[in-house]
C-alpha positions in Angstrom: -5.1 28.6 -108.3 -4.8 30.0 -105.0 -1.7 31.6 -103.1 -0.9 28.8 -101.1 -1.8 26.7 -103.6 0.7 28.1 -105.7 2.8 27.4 -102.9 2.5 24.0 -102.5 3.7 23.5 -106.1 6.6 25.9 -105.9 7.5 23.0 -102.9 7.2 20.2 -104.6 8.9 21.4 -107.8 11.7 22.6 -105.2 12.2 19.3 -103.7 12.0 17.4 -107.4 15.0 19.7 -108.2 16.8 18.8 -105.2 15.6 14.7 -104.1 14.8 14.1 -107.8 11.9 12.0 -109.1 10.8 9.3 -106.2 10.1 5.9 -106.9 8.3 4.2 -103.9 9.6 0.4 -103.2 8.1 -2.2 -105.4 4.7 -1.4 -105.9 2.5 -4.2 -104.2 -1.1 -5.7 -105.2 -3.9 -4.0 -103.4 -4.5 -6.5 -100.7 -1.0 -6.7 -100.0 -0.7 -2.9 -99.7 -3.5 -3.1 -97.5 -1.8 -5.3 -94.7 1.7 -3.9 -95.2 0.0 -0.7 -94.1 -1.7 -1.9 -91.5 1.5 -3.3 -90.2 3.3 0.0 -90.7 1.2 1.8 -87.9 3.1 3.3 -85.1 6.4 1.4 -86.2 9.0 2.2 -89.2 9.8 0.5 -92.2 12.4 -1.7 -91.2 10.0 -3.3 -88.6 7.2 -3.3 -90.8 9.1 -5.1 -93.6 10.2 -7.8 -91.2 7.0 -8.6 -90.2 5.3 -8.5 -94.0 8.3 -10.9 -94.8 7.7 -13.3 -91.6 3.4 -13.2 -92.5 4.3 -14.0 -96.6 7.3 -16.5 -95.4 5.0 -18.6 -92.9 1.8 -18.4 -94.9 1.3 -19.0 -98.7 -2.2 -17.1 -99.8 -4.0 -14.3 -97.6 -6.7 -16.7 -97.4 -4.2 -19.1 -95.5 -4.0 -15.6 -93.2 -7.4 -15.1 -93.2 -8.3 -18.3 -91.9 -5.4 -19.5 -89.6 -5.7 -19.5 -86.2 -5.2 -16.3 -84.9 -2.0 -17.2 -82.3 0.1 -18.2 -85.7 -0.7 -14.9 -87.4 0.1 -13.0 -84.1 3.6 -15.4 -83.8 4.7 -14.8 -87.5 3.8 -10.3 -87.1 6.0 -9.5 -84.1 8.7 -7.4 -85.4 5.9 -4.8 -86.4 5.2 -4.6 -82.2 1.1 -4.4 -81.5 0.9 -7.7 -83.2 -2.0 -9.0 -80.7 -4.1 -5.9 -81.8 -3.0 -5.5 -85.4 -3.0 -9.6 -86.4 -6.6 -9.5 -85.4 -7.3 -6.4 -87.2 -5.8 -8.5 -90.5 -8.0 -11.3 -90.1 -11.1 -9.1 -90.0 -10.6 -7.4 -92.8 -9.7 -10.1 -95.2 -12.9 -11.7 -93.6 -14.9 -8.6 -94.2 -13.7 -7.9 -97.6 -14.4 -11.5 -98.3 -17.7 -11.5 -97.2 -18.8 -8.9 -99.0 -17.0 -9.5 -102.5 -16.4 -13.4 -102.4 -12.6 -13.4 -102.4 -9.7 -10.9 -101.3 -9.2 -9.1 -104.9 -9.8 -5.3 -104.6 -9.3 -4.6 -108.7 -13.0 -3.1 -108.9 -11.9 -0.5 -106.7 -10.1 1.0 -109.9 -13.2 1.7 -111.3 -15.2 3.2 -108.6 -15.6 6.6 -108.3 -12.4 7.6 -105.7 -14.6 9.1 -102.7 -16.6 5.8 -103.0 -13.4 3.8 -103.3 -12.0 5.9 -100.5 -15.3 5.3 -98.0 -15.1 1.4 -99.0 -11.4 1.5 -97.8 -12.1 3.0 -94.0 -15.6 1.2 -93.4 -13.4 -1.8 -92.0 -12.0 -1.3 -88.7 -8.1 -0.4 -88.5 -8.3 1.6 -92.3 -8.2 5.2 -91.8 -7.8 7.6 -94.6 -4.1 7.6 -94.5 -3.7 3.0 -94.8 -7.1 4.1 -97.5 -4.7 6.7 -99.2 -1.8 4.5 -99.6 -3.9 1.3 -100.9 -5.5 3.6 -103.1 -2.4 6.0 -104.5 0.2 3.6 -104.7 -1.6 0.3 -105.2 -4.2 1.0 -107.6 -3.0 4.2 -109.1 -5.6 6.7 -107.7 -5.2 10.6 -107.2 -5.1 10.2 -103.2 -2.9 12.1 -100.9 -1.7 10.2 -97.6 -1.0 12.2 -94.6 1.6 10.5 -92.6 3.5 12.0 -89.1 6.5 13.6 -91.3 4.2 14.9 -93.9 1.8 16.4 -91.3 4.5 18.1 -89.3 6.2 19.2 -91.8 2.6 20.9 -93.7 2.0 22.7 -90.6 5.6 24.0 -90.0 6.1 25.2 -93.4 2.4 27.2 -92.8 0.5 24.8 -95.9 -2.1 23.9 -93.4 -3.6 25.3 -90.3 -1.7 24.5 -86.7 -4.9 23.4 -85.5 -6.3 21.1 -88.1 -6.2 17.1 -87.3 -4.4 14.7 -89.3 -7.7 13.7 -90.6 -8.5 17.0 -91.8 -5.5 17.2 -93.5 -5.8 14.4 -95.8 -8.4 16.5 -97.9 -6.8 19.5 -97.6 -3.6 19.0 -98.9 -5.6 17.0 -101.7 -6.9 20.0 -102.4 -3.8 21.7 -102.1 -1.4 20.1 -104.3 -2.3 19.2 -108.1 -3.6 15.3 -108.4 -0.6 14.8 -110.6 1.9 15.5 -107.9 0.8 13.2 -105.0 3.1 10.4 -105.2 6.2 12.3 -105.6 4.8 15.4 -103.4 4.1 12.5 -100.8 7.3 11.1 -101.2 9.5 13.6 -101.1 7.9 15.6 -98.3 8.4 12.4 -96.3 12.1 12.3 -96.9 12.7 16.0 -96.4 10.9 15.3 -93.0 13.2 12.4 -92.2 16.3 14.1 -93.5 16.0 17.6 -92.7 13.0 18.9 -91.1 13.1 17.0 -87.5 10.5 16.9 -85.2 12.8 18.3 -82.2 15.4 20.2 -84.2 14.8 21.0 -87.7 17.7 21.4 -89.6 16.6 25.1 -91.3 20.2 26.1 -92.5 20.1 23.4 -94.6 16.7 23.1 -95.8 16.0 23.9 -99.8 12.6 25.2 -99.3 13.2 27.3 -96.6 12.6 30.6 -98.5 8.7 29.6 -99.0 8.7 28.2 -95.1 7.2 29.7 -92.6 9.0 28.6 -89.4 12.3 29.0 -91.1 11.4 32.6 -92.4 10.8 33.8 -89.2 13.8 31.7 -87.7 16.3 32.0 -89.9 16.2 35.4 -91.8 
């Protein structure tokens, strides 16, 4: 294990002793994970979850999605803002992913080896590796690592990834990084200490519990 991976799991055991054992909200079916994600993209939960509520209130299967016309699916997605670019994006992909497999369930992907699973995720438009990474980690079980804003901020303040890597880089990376058996709560807890403590504009370093193994609050906050 290497010296920053050693790192990484002095962090995440760090933030299990001080945010405890995550659990991530009910864990939802693969195709269901699939659009919730979608939805999430550049809004937060709260909007997201309004508009998932709203689509599974106005329309009974994802084939009723799939096939409506593409104003209602639009109407019902609002609260998650972009709906004219991400109701569209829904219906292609439970087209696509019907197309190829003859109906909308993504079990097989279980099975698959996980880079295969991972490429079959992002060939449809609007899945990148992170809405891949969170069908595939927290909907079907896999050892994937999603890279969201707070987690990618707070990876490169800390000094766990290069400043100059992309957020697409840095979905392998930190898979490489961290242990397989730490993703989800690694994930989860770095996301929280991103909300709670380490701020985009003003992180709050006199507070943080990993700030001993951090690089920005090492040299800031001796």
């Amino acid at each position: 294990m290497s010296t920053l991976s050693k790192r990484a799991l002095k962090i995440h055991e760090k933030l299990i002793e001080v945010f405890g054992e995550p659990v991530w909200r009910n864990p939802l079916p693969p195709v269901n994970e699939l659009v919730s994600t979608i939805l999430s993209q550049n809004t937060n939960d709260t909007n997201r979850d309004r508009a998932y509520n709203a689509l599974r209130a106005r329309f009974a299967a994802w084939e009723d999605v799939r096939d409506a016309p593409e104003s209602e699916v639009i109407a019902a997605i609002r609260p998650a803002g972009l709906a004219n670019q991400k109701g569209p994006r829904i219906q292609n992909v439970l087209r696509a992913i019907t197309e190829e497999r003859g109906s909308l369930d993504l079990s097989f992907l279980k099975e698959q080896p996980l880079e295969e699973a991972r490429g079959w995720l992002m060939k449809f438009n609007g899945v990148g590796p992170k809405t891949a990474a969170i069908v595939l980690c927290f909907a079907l079980g896999r050892p994937a690592f999603p890279v969201d804003t707070h987690i990618y901020r707070v990876s490169g303040r800390i000094g766990l990834r290069p400043q100059k890597m992309t957020v697409e880089q840095a979905h392998p990376y930190l898979e490489k990084l961290f242990p397989p058996e730490t993703y989800y709560a690694a994930h989860l807890n770095l996301i929280r200490l991103g909300r709670q403590i380490c701020h985009a504009r003003k992180p709050d370093c006199p507070n943080c519990p990993i700030r001993a193994v951090c690089d920005f609050g090492l040299a800031n906050y001796k």
